[in-house]
N, C-alpha and C positions, 0 to 999 in steps of 0.2 A: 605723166606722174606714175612712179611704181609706187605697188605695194609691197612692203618690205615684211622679213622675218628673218631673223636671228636664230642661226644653227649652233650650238655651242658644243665643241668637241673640246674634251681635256683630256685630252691623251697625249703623255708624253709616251709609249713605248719607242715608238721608233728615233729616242736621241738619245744621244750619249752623256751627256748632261744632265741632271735630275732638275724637274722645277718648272718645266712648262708646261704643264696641264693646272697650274695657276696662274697662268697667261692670263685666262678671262678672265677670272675673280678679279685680278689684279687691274684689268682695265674696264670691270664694271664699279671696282672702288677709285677709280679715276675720274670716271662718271660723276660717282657721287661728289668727289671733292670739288667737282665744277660745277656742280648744282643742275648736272643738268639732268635732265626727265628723259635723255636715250631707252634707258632700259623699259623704261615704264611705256612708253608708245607703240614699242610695237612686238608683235609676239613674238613668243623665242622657243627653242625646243634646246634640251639637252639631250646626246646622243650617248648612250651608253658606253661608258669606255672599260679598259682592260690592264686597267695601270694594277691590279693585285700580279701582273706576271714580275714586275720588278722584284718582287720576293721570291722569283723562280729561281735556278738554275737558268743560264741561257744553254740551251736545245742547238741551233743554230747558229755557230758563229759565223758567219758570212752571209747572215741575214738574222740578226737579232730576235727576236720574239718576233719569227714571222708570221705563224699561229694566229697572234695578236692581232695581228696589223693584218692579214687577211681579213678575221672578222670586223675590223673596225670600217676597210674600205667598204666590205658589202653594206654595215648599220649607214654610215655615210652617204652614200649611194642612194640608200635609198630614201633617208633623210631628205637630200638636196633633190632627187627628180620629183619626189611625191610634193615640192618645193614649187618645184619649176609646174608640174603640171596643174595645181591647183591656181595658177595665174602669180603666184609671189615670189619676189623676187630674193635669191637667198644672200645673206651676207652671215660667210661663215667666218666664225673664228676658234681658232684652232689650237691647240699645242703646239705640238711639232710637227713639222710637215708633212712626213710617211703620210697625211691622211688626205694630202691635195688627190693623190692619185687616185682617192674614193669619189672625193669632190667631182675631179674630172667625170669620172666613169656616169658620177649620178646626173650629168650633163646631157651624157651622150644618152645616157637608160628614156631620159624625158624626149631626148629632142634627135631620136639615133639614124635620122634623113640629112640632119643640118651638120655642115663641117665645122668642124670648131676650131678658132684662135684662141693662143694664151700668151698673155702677155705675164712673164713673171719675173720679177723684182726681187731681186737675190741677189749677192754677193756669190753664191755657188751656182753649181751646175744641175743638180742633183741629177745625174746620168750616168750614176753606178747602175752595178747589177751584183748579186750574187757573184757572179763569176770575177765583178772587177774591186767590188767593195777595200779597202784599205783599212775600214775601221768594223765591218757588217752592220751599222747602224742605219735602219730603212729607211730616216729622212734625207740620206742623199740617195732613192732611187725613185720617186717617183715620177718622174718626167720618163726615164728609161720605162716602167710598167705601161706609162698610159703609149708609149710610142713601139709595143711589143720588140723592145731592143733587149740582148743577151750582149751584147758585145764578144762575143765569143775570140772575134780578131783577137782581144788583149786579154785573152782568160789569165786569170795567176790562181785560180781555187778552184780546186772542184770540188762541190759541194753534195752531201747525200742524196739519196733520192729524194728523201721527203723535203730534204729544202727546195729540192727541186719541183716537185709535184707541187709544193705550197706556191712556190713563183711565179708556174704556167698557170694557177689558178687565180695571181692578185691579175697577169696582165688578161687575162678573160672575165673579170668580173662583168656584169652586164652580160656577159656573150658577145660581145663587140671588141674586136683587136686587128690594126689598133686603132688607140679611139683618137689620135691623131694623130698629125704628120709634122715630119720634121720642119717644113717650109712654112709652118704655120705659127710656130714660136717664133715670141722674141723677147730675149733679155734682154733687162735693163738693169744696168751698175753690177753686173759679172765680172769678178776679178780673184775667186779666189776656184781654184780647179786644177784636179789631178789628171797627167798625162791621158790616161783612157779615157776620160770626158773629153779631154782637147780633140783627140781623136775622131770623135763621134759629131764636134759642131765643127768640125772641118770636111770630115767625109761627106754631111749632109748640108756644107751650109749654112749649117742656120744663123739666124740675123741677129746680131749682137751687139747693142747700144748700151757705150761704154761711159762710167762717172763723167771723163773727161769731155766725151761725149755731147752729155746733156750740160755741160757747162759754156761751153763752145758754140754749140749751135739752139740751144736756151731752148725751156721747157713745151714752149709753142712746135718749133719745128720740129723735136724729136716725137712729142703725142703724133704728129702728122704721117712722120716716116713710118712710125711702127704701123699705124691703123691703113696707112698705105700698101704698105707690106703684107699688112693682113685682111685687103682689099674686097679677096675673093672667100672666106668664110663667110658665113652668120651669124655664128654666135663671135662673142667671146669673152673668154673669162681671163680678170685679172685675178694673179694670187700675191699678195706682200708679204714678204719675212720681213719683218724687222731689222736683221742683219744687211740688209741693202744700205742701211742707214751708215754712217762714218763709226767706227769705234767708239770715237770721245761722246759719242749719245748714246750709242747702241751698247754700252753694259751689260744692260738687260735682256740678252740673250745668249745663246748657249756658245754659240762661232762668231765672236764680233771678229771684224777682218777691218783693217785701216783704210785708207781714199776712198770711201763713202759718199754716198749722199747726203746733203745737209739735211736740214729734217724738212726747213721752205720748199727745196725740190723735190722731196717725195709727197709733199702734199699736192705739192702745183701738178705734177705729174700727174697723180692718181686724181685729183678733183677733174682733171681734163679728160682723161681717159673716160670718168663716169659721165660725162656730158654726152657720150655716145650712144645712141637708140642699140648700138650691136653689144653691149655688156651685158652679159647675162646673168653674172654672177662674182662677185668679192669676197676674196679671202685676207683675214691678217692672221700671221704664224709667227711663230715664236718667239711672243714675249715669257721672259722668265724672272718674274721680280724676285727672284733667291739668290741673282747676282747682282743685285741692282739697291741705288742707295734712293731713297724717298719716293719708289714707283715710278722712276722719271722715264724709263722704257714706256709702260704700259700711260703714262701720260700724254704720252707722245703720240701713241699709238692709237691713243683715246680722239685726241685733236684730228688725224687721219680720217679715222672713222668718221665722226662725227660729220667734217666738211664734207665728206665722199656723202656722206646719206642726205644729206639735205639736198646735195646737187642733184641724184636720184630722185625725190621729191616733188623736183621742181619742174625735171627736166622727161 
């Protein structure tokens, strides 16, 4: 049995989209529409966020408000390891994703002997970087921060000093980089990604478990492959976006992308995934009920959750 706490980040800086730092509101009033007592069981923190930069100027175009989203990974970090080392198990939920890369780091800050796996549930890549960004929007670069990648091979920007100083500082948060390794991911329902991401899970390999995938070889064998795969870690952390989910559900998020997950297989996936002693920690990201008709994202999102923490609970 864990003991659980609920991290609540609402921060959307790092999307391009406006609307997902009511992510959580929106899937704690989901809660309530189900009657159920989640919120009220078990403790929660909110982590300060920095969503007044949206009335900035953006400073960095090839990294958004990265000012921001520096200081969020450090609040983050340290949220999640003071999480981890107090024996509780965190189950974050987030805006937008720029802040898994904090997540990670507060992983490593707790536990920075133990290798860590992630198993991350995305429709994208997120292995931009300053140098390769297409849009400079930080939630497609966290995976590159936490894996200290520059992709320099496919530079197309070069970016000031200070965006540059702010970069070498998100992927040194902790003072650990990097905090992990390319053979130690694995996606699941990856399909939508710009040439210089392709580049980088071809250079490195890494293990890539596709919708068709989990349709195919059905949701038992694929949890197997991955944790297979990710054999020789200790830790590991799942993180879910939303957008893994198929379009015709996933509205409620800022890049819904078509050939999806059902919503049955992202539960069955992620319920199985928690039934393992090596989860360290769970994230769900970006739900944004500002695109969405009756909360049915953040409902969805709600039902996830909910089965993921009781198997926790139990297990």
């Amino acid at each position: 049995m864990r003991n659980i706490k609920v991290i609540e980040v609402r921060s959307e800086i790092g999307a391009g989209t406006r609307g997902a730092s009511l992510g959580v509101e929106a899937i704690r009033i989901a809660a309530l529409d189900f009657m159920s007592s989640f919120f009220v069981n078990f403790p929660s923190e909110q982590v300060e966020n920095e969503n007044k930069l949206l009335y900035e100027p953006v400073a960095s175009p090839y990294a958004k408000r990265i000012q921001g989203v520096y200081t969020m990974y450090e609040r983050v970090a340290k949220s999640v390891s003071e999480t981890l080392k107090s024996g509780l198990f965190p189950v974050v939920l987030a805006g937008d994703h720029s802040t898994a890369g904090g997540t990670i780091a507060g992983i490593k800050i707790a536990k920075p002997k133990n290798k860590l796996g992630v198993i991350w549930i995305d429709a994208h890549a997120d292995l931009h970087t300053p140098y390769t960004t297409p849009s400079g929007n930080m939630h497609g670069m966290p995976l590159a921060a936490s894996l200290n990648e520059d992709n320099r091979d496919n530079q197309v920007h070069s970016p000031d000093a200070q965006t540059i100083d702010l970069w070498e500082k998100i992927k040194n948060v902790g003072k650990i980089k990097p905090k992990i390794n390319p053979e130690d991911i694995v996606f699941i329902a990856l399909r939508d990604y710009e040439k210089e991401e392709e580049y980088l899970l071809k250079k490195h390999n890494i293990k890539v478990i596709t919708v068709q995938e989990v349709r195919r070889k059905g949701v038992e064998q694929v949890v197997r492959q991955a944790l297979l795969h990710l054999s020789s870690c200790d830790d590991i952390y799942v993180s879910f976006d939303v957008d893994s989910l198929d379009s015709s559900i996933s509205r409620g998020t800022g890049t819904p992308v078509s050939n999806g997950l059902r919503e049955r297989e992202a539960e069955d996936l992620i319920a199985s995934f928690m039934q393992n002693h090596k989860i360290c920690c769970f994230e769900v990201t970006e739900v944004n009920p500002t695109l969405d008709k009756e909360n049915l994202m953040a409902e969805i999102a709600f039902n996830i959750l909910q089965r993921s923490v009781n198997l926790l609970l139990v297990n």
